[in-house]
C-alpha positions in Angstrom: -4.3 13.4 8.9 -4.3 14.3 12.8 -2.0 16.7 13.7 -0.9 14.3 16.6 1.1 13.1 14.2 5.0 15.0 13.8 8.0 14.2 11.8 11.0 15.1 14.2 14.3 15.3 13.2 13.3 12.8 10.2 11.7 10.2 12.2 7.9 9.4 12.8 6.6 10.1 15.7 3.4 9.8 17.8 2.4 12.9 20.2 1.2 12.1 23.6 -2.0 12.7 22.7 -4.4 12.3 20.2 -4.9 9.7 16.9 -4.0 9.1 13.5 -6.0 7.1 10.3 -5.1 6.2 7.2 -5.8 4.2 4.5 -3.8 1.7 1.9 -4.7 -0.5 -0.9 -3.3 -3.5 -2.8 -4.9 -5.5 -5.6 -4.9 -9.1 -5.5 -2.3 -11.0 -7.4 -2.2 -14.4 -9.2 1.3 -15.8 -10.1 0.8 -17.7 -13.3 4.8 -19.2 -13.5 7.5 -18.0 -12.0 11.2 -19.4 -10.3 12.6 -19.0 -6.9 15.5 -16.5 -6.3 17.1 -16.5 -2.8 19.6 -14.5 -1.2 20.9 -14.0 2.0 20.4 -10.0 1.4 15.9 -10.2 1.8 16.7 -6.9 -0.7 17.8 -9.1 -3.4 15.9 -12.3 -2.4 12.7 -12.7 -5.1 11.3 -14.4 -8.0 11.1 -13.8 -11.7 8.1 -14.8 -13.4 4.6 -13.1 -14.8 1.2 -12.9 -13.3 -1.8 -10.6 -13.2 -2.9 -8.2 -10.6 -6.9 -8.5 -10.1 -8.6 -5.5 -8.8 -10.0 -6.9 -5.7 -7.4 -7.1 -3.5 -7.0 -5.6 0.8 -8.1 -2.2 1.8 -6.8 -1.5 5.0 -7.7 1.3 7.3 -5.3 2.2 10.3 -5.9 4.1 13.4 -2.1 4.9 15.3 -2.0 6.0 18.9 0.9 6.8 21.1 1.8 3.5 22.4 2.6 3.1 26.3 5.2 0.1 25.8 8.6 -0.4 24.7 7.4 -2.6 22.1 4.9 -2.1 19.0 1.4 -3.8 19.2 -1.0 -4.7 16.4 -4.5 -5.5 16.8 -6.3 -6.2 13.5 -9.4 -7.6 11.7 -10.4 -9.5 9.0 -13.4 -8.6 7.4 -14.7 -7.3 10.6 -13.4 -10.5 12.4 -10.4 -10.1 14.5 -7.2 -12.6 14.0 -4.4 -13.3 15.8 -0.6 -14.3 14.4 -0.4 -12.4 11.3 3.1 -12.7 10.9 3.9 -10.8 8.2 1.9 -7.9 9.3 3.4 -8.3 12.9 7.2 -8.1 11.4 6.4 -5.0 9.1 4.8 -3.2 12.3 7.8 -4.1 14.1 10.1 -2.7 11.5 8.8 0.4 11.0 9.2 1.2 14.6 12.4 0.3 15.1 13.6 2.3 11.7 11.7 5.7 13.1 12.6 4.8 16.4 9.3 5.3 18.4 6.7 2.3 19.5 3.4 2.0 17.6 -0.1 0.9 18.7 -1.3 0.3 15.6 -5.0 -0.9 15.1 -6.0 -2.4 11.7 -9.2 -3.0 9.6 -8.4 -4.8 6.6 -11.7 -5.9 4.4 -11.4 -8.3 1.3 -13.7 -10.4 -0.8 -10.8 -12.8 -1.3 -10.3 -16.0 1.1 -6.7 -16.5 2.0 -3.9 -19.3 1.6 -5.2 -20.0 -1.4 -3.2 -18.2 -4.3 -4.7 -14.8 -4.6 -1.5 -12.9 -3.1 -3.4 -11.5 -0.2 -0.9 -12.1 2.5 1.6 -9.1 0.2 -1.8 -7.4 -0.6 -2.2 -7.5 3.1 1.2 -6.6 4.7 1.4 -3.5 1.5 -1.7 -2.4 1.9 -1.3 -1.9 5.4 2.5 -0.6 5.2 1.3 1.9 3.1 -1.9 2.8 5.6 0.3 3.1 8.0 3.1 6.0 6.0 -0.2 7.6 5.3 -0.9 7.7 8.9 2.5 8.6 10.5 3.3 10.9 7.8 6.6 8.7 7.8 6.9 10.6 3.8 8.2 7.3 2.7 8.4 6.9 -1.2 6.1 3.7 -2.6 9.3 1.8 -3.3 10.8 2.4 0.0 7.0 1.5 1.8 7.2 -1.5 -0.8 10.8 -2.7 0.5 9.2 -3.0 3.8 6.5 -4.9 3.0 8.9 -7.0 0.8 11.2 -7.8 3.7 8.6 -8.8 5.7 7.1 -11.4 3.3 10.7 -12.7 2.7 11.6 -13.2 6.0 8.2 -14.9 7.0 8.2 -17.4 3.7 4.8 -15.7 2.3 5.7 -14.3 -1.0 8.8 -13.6 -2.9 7.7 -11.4 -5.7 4.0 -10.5 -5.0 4.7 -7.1 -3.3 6.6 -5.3 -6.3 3.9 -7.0 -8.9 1.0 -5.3 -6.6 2.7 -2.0 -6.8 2.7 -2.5 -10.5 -0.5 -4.0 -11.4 -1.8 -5.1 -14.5 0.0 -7.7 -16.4 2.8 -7.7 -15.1 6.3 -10.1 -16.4 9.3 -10.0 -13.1 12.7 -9.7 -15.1 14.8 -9.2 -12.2 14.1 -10.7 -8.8 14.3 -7.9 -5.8 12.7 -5.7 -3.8 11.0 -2.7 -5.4 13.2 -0.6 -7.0 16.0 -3.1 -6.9 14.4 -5.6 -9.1 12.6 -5.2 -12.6 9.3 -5.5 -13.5 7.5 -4.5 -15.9 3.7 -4.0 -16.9 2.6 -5.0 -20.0 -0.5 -3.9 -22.1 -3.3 -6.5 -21.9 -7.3 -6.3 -23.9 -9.7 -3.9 -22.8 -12.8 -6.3 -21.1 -11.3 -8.5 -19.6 -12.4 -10.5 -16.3 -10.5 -13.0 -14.0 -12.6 -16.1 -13.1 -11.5 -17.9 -10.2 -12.2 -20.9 -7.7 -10.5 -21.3 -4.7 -10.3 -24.6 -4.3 -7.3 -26.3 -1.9 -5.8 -24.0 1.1 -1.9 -24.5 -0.2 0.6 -22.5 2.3 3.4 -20.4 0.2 6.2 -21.5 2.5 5.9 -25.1 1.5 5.9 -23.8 -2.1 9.1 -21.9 -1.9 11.0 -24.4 0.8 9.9 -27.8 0.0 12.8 -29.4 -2.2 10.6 -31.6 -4.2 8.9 -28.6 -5.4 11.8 -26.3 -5.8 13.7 -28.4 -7.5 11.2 -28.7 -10.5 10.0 -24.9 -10.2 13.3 -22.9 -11.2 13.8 -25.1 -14.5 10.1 -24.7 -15.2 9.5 -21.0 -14.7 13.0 -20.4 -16.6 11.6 -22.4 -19.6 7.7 -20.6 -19.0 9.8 -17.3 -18.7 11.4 -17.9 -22.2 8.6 -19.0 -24.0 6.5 -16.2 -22.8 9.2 -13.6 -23.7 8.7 -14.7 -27.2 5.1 -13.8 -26.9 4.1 -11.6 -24.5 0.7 -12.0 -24.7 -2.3 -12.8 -22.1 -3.2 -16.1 -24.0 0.5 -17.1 -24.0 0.7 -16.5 -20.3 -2.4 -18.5 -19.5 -1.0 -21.6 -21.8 2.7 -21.0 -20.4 0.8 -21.1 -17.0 -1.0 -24.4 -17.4 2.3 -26.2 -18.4 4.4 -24.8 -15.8 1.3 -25.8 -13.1 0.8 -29.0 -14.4 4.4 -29.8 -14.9 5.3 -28.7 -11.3 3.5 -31.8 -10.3 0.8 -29.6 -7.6 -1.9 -32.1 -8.6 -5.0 -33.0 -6.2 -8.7 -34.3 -7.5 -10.5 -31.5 -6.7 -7.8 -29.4 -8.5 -7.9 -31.0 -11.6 -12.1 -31.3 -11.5 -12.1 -27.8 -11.2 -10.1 -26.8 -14.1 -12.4 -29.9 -16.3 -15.1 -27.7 -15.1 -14.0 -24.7 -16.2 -13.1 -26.1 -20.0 -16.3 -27.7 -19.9 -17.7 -24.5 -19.4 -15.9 -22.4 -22.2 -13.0 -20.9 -20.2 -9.9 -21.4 -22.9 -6.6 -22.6 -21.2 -7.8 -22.3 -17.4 -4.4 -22.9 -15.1 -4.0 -23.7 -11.7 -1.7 -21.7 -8.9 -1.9 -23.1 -5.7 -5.3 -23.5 -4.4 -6.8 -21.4 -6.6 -7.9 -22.0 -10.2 -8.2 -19.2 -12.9 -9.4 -18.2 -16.1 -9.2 -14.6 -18.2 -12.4 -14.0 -20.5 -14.6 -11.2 -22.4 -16.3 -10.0 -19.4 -19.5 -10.3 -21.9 -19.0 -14.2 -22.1 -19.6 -14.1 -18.2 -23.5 -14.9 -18.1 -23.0 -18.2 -20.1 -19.8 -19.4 -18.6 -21.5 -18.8 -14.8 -24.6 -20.7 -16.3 -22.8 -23.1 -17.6 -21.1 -24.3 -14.3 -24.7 -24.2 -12.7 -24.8 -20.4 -11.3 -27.6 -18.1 -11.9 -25.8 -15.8 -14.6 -24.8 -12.3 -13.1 -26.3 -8.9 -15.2 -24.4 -8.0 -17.7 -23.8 -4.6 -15.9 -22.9 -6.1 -12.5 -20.0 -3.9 -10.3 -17.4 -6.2 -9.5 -16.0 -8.6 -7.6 -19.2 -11.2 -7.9 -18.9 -13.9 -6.1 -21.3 -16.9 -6.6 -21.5 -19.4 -4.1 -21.5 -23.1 -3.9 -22.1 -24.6 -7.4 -20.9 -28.1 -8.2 -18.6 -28.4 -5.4 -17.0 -24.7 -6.3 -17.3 -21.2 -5.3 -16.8 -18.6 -8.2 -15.1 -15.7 -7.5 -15.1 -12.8 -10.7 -13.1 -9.5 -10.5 -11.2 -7.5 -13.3 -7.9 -6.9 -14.1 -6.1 -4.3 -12.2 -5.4 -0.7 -14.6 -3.4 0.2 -10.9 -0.9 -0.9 -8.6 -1.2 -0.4 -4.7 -1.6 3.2 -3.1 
């Protein structure tokens, strides 16, 4: 860490001269059911549900210079393409300035093998990953649930997410008991089989905020995820939360062709119980099963040994995307 960088009198601060870097990660996250909790307190605004955290997810890497205006500034990149309008990201920048009281110019490389608005939870993997890049940076000496409230608040208040951020900081899989913030709500991580990979097809962009505002979809999500969240209680097991995870989906009513072809195309290949969250459809099998599933929806089969994520492009009408469950949450 530079030593441009001070703490004074408890608040981060930049020096007038030199830089500052640091680095964050979040895993990915799939929501497999779940029901909407709001609030007018973002703190206590969430969801309850279950999901699994996939180890591909954002790495960010932050550089922080003293900034010459009143105001914050972000500039960031996407896989070594630079975006505009990032929200979330903008929000959090915004809010860590005015709690420490002094202007950032923050610049921001953030590098995934995941496409977003599809269902992978990048935007929280985004916003956390780069909150916590960012306390790394400053040396702001934040704790992870405090960087984690941050990052929460600023998916709240921009309709992105509602529980993604505290199941990224958990990892694994992962059942929300009490909706919140971290450290206000519950979750807890549950234990899940050794050799286990996600398989998963982003299919249909599907924006979170219509998800979570829309009445005709609210309406049918907070009974559904209540009965999902019961039945998987009972069994707390991976399999159970796939098959909960296909009712809830189906039941919700978020049907589209190419949806629905997709997850045919996955059963035809041997996936067992493949669901549907969004835009994205997903699968959990014996990583050693991989080779013939791949082969059997048309792609050359990866080595047994190859590092993860593998993506496999363009094979009737899908792209494949593999990666393993998260043993970590965000750091």
């Amino acid at each position: 860490m530079s030593s441009a960088v001070q703490l004074v009198g408890g608040r981060g601060c930049l020096s007038a001269s030199g830089a500052a870097v640091g680095e964050g990660y979040s895993p990915g996250h799939i929501t497999a059911f779940f029901s909407i909790h709001m609030a007018n307190d973002p703190m206590l605004t969430g969801s309850t549900g279950a999901g699994i955290c996939i180890v591909e997810g954002v790495r960010t890497r932050v550089t922080l210079r003293p900034s010459n205006r009143s105001v914050s500034d972000l500039s960031i990149s996407f896989n070594g393409t630079a975006i505009s309008g990032v929200s979330t990201c903008e929000y959090l920048v915004r809010a860590i300035s005015a709690r420490f009281g002094s202007p950032l110019s923050v610049s921001a490389e953030q590098e995934s093998a995941l496409p977003p608005n599809y269902g992978y939870g990048l935007s929280g993997a985004s916003v956390l990953s780069l909150a916590l890049a960012i306390n790394k940076a400053a040396g702001l000496g934040l704790s992870v649930n405090e960087v984690g409230r941050l990052a929460h608040e600023a998916e709240v208040a921009n309709f992105t997410g509602l529980g993604d951020v505290s199941a990224q900081l958990t990892g694994g899989l992962e059942v929300r008991l009490k909706p919140g913030a971290p450290g206000i709500g519950e979750v807890r991580r549950l234990p899940h089989p050794e050799g286990r990979v996600v398989v998963t097809a982003p299919v249909v962009r599907f924006p979170t905020k219509t998800m979570i505002t829309a009445r005709r979809y609210v309406e049918r999500i907070n009974p559904l995820g209540a009965r999902a969240m019961a039945a998987f209680i009972e069994s707390p097991s991976i399999e159970n939360m796939m098959r909960q995870s296909r009712l809830f989906w189906q039941d919700v009513g978020i049907e589209e062709g190419r949806m629905n072809a997709a997850i045919r195309l996955f059963e035809d290949a041997g996936v067992e119980c493949p669901s549907a969250k969004k835009g994205v459809v997903f699968g959990v099998i014996c990583r050693d099963e991989l080779p013939a599933v791949a082969k059997r929806l048309g792609f050359q089969p990866p080595e047994p040994e190859a590092p993860m994520p593998i993506t496999l492009r363009g094979s009737k009408g899908i792209d494949l995307i593999v990666t393993e469950v998260a043993n970590r949450g965000a750091q």
